[in-house]
N, C-alpha and C positions, 0 to 999 in steps of 0.2 A: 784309887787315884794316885798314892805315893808307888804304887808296883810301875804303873804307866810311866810316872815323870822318872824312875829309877833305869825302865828300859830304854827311854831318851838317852838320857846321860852320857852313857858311855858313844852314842854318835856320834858328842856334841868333843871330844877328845881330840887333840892334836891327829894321833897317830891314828885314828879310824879316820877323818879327814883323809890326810897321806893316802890310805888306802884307794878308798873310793872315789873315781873322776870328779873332778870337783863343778861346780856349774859353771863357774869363770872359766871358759874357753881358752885357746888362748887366740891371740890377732889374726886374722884371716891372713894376712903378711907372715907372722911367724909358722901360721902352720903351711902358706907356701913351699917357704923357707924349708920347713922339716922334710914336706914331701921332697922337694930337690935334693936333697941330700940324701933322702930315705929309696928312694925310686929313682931309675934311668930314664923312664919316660920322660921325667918331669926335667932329669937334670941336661938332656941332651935335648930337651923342649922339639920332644919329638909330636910328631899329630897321633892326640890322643883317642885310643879305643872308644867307639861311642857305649856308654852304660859303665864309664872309668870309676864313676860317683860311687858305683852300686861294689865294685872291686874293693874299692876304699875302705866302704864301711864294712867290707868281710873281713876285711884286714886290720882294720882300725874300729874294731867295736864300739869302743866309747863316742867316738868320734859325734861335734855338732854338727848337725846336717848344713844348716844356716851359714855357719864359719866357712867350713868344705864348699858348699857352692860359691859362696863369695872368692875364696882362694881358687876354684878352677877361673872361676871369672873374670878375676887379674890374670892368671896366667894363661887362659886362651885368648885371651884380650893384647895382649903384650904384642909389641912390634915384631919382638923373633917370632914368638908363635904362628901369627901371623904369616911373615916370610914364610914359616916353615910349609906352614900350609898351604900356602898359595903354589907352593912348585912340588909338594906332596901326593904320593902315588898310594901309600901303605898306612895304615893306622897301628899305634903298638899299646900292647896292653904296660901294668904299671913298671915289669917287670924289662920291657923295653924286646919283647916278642911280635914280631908283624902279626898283623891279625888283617881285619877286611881292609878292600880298599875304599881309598879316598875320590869320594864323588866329583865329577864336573861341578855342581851344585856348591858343594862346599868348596871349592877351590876358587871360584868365581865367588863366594862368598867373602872370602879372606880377602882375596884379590878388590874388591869394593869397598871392603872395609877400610884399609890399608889407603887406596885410594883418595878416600874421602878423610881420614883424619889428617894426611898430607895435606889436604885443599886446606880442611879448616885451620892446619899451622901456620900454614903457607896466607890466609885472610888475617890471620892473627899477628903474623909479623907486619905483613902488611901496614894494618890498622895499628900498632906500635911506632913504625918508623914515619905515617902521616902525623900522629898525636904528636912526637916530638919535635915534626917539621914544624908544625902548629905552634908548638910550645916555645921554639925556637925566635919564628915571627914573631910572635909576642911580646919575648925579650926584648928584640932588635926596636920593635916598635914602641915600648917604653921608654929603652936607653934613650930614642928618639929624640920622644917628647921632653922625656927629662935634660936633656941638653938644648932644649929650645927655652925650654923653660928658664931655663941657669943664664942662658945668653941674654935673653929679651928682660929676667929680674936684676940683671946686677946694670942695665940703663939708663 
């Protein structure tokens, strides 16, 4: 028993930590981040290689799977991404090399996407500047009362 808890030990060391990927990932944003800095594809948010995932983790060994799909997810999610692919002919790998082209499908994809998060801003504003029309009346309609009130109590 004391051999086992003795080959623990030294795991459990600052500098083996250090070593070894640690479980704590890091933010699906931060490791955005890296790749744009790391990668042309990511940083010229070019339309990405399809199987860019599978590239990744040849590259980035340690890598969390989880984190990584979350991080392409924002960044093909993103409004430039978007643009990019809605008027995109070429797909590039990470290294920012054309590879296949880019579908009708996917392009009409982007382009509906893009489409409909406009609408929904565009309802959202909307529905912002009626609540404060709303909120507005209500003022007006207080001050109203209250100055009728003040008129008709000091009688």
């Amino acid at each position: 028993m004391n051999n086992n808890s003795l080959a623990v030990a030294p795991a459990d060391t600052p500098e083996s930590a250090e070593a070894a990927p640690t479980p704590a990932a890091p933010s699906p944003r931060a490791l955005l981040k890296q790749l744009q800095q790391q990668y042309p594809a990511f940083k010229n948010c070019l339309p990405l290689a399809i199987g860019i995932d599978k590239q990744l983790l040849e590259r980035m060994p340690g890598l969390d799977r989880k984190t990584m799909r979350t991080a392409l997810g924002i960044h093909t999610g993103s409004l430039r991404y978007l643009r990019a692919m809605e008027k995109a002919t070429v797909r590039y790998d990470l290294d920012g090399n054309p590879g296949e082209e880019v579908t009708d499908t996917h392009r009409s994809h982007a382009k509906e996407t893009l489409q409909q998060r406009f609408k929904k801003e565009a309802e959202r504003k909307k529905a912002e500047r009626e609540a404060a029309k709303a909120e507005e009346a209500a003022r007006l309609r207080q001050e109203k009362l209250e100055a009728l009130a003040s008129k008709f109590s000091r009688g």
